[in-house]
C-alpha positions in Angstrom: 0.0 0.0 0.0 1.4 3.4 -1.1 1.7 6.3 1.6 -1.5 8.5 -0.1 -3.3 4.8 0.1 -3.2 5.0 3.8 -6.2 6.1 5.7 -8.2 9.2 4.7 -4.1 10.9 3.7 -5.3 11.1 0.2 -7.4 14.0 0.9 -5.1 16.6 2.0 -2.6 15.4 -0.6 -5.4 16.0 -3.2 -6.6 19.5 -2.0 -2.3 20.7 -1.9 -2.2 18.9 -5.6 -5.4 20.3 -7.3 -5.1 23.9 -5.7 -1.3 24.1 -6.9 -2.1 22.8 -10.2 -5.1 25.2 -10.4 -2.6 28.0 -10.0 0.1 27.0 -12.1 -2.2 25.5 -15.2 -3.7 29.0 -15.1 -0.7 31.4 -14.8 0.8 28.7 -17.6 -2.1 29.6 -19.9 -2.5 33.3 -19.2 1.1 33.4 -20.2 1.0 31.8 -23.5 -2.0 34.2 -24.6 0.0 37.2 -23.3 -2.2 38.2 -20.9 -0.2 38.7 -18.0 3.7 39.4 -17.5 5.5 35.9 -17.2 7.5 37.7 -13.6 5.2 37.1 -10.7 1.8 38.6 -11.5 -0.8 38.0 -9.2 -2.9 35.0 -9.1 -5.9 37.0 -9.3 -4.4 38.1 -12.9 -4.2 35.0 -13.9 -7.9 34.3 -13.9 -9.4 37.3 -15.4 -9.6 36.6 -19.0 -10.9 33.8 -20.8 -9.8 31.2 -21.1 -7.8 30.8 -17.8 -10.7 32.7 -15.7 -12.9 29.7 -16.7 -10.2 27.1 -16.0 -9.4 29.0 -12.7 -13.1 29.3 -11.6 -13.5 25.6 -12.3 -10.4 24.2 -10.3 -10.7 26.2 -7.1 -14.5 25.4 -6.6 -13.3 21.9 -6.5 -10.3 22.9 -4.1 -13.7 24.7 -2.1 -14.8 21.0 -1.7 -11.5 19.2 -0.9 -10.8 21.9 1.7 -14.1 21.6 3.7 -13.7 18.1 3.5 -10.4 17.8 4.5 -11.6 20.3 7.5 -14.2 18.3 8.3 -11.9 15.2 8.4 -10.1 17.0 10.9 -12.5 17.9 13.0 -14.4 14.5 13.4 -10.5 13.2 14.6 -10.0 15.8 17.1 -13.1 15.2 18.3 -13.1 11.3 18.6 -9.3 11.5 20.3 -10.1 14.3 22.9 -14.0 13.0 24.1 -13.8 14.9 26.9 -11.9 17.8 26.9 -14.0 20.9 26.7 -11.5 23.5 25.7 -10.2 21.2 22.6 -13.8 20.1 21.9 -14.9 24.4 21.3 -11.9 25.0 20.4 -12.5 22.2 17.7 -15.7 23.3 17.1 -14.4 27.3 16.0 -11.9 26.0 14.0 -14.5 23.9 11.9 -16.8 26.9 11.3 -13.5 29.2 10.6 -12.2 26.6 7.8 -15.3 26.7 6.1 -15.4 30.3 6.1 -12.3 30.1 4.5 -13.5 27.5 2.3 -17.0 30.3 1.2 -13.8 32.8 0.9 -12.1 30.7 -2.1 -15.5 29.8 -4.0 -16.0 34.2 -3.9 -12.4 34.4 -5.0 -12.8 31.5 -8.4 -16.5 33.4 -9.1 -15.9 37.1 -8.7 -13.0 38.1 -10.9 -10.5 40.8 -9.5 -10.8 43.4 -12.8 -14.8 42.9 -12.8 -15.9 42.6 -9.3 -13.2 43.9 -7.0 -14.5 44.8 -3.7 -16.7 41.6 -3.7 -13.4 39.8 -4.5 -10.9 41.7 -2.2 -13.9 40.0 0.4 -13.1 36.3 -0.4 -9.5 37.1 -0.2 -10.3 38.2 2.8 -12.1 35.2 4.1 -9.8 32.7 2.2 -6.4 34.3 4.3 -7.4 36.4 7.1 -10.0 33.9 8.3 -8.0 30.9 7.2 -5.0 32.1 8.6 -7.0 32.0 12.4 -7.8 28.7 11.3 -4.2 27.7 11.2 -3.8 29.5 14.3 -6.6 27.2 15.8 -5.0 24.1 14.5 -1.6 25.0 15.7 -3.3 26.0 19.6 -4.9 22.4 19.3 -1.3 20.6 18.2 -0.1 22.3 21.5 -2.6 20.9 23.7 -3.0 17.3 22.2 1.0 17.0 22.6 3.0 14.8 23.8 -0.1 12.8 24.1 -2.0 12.6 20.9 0.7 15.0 18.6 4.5 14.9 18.5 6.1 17.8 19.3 7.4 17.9 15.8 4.1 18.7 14.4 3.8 21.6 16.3 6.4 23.0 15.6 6.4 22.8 11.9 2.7 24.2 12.0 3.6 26.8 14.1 6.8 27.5 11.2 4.1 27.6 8.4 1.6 30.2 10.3 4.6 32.4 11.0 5.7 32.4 7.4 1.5 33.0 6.2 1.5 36.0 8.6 4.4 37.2 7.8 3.4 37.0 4.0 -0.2 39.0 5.1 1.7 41.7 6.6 4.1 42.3 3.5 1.1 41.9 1.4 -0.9 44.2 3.4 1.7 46.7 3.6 2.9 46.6 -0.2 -0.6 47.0 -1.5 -1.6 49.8 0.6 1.4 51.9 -0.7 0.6 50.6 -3.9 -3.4 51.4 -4.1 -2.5 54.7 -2.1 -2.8 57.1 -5.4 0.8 57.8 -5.6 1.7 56.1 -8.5 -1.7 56.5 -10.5 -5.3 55.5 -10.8 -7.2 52.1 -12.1 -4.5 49.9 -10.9 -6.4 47.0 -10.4 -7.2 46.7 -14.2 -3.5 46.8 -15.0 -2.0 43.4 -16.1 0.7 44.8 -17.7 4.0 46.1 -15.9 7.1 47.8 -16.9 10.5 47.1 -14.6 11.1 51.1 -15.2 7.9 52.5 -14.2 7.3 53.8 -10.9 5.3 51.7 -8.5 7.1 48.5 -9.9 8.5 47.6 -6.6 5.7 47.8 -4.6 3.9 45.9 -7.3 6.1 42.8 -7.5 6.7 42.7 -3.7 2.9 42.3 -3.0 2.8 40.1 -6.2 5.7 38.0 -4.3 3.8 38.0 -0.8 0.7 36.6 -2.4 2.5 33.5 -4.4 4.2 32.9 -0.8 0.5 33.3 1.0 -1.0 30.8 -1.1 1.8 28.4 -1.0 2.0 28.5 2.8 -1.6 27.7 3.2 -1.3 24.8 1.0 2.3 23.9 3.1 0.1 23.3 6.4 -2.6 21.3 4.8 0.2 18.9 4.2 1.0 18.2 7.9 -2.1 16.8 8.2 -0.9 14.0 5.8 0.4 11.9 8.6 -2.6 12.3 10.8 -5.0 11.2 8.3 -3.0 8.2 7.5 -4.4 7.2 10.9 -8.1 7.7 10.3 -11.1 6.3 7.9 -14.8 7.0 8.1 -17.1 4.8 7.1 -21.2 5.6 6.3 -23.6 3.5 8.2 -27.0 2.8 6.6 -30.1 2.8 8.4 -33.4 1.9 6.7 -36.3 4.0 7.2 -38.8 2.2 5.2 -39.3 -1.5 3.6 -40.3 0.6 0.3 -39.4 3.8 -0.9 -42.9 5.0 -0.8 -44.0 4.6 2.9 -42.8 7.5 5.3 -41.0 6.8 8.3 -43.5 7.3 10.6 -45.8 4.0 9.2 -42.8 2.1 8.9 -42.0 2.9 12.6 -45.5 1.9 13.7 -45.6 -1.6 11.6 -42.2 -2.3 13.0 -43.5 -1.5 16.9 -46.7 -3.7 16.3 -44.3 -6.6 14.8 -42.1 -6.4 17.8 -45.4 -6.3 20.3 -46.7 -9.6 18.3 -43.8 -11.3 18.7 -43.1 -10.7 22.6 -47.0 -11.7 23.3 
């Protein structure tokens, strides 16, 4: 059995995979077309014209769905290895509802495209990495409390590595596009897909350009720490009949089965 065989480990490896790929397929394609700069354009860019917006919108409302269900994954394990422990079990809880935030965040992002829609998109960016990064924040407060118990030390460490380098990527984004958008070096920058190196606002372009490639990739780096604990793990779905046919309700099938039951103890 393969490592990615193991467990439930094949969904995290599939979310990192299809999320990268939807990234690079799309910068790849936006390139060839000359619609965007090959040096470090945003990822935004490379989803706003056809073709690659439809190949972008398609590929990250799938990573939508392998991220809430690798969340969700994650949340039925904490919960199953920490029973009774109330802080882990909220705790738990607010991380679930954060990741799917996140999650509503990315499908905003793949619909609403940054040169059509920009405020509603600047929104799912900020769900997708402001709320996700208090997600990874969440998981990283849960490694520390399930260790050396339930988590090796290790783990929390190398989460704690990867939500250092995603804030640290939010603040230079932050702070590179706000001197950027600020008015000094022009107006209608968001529609501009096209930079020169000798222009002025250059810098503060491809240093927010930078931050965001770095963003993206550290979310994707902490999904795959959860590759180990998901090797661990498998759900199963349990059937439970609520009818003989598929046209009696539940209710008569209830009462037929009570009266059976009754009949047979007399």
């Amino acid at each position: 059995m393969w490592w990615f065989q193991q467990g439930l480990s094949f969904l995290p490896v599939a979310l990192v995979v299809w999320s990268a790929a939807s990234f690079v397929f799309s910068y790849i394609t936006a390139i060839v077309l000359h619609h965007v700069d090959p040096l470090v354009p945003y990822i935004s860019d490379t989803g706003t014209i056809p073709p690659e917006r439809c190949l972008f919108g398609i590929m990250l409302n799938v990573s939508t769905f392998l991220g809430m269900a690798t969340m969700y994954v994650r949340y039925k394990q904490v919960s199953a290895l920490s029973p009774e422990k109330t802080k882990i079990l909220r705790l738990n809880k607010l991380g679930l509802m954060l990741g799917w935030m996140s999650c509503f965040g990315l499908c905003i992002i793949a619909n609403f495209q940054k040169c059509i829609l920009y405020y509603i998109h600047v929104l799912g960016a900020c769900l997708t990495f402001g709320v996700g990064s208090v997600y990874m924040l969440v998981q990283t407060i849960l490694s520390y409390l399930m260790q050396p118990e339930l988590h090796s030390k290790d783990i929390f460490w190398v989460r704690l590595a990867v939500l250092l380098w995603s804030c640290s990527s939010i603040l230079s984004m932050f702070v590179s596009s706000v001197v950027l958008y600020s008015g000094l070096y022009g107006q209608n920058l968001v529609q501009k897909l096209h930079w020169d190196p000798q222009e002025r606002g250059y810098t503060p372009h491809i240093i927010s350009t930078v931050s965001e490639w770095s963003l993206a990739f550290s979310f994707l780096s902490f999904f795959l720490t959860y590759i180990r604990d998901f090797q661990k793990i498998s759900l199963r779905a349990v059937v439970s009949l609520q009818g003989q046919t598929l046209h009696e309700s539940p209710g008569s099938f209830r009462t037929e089965e009570q009266a059976l039951l009754i009949a047979g103890s007399i």
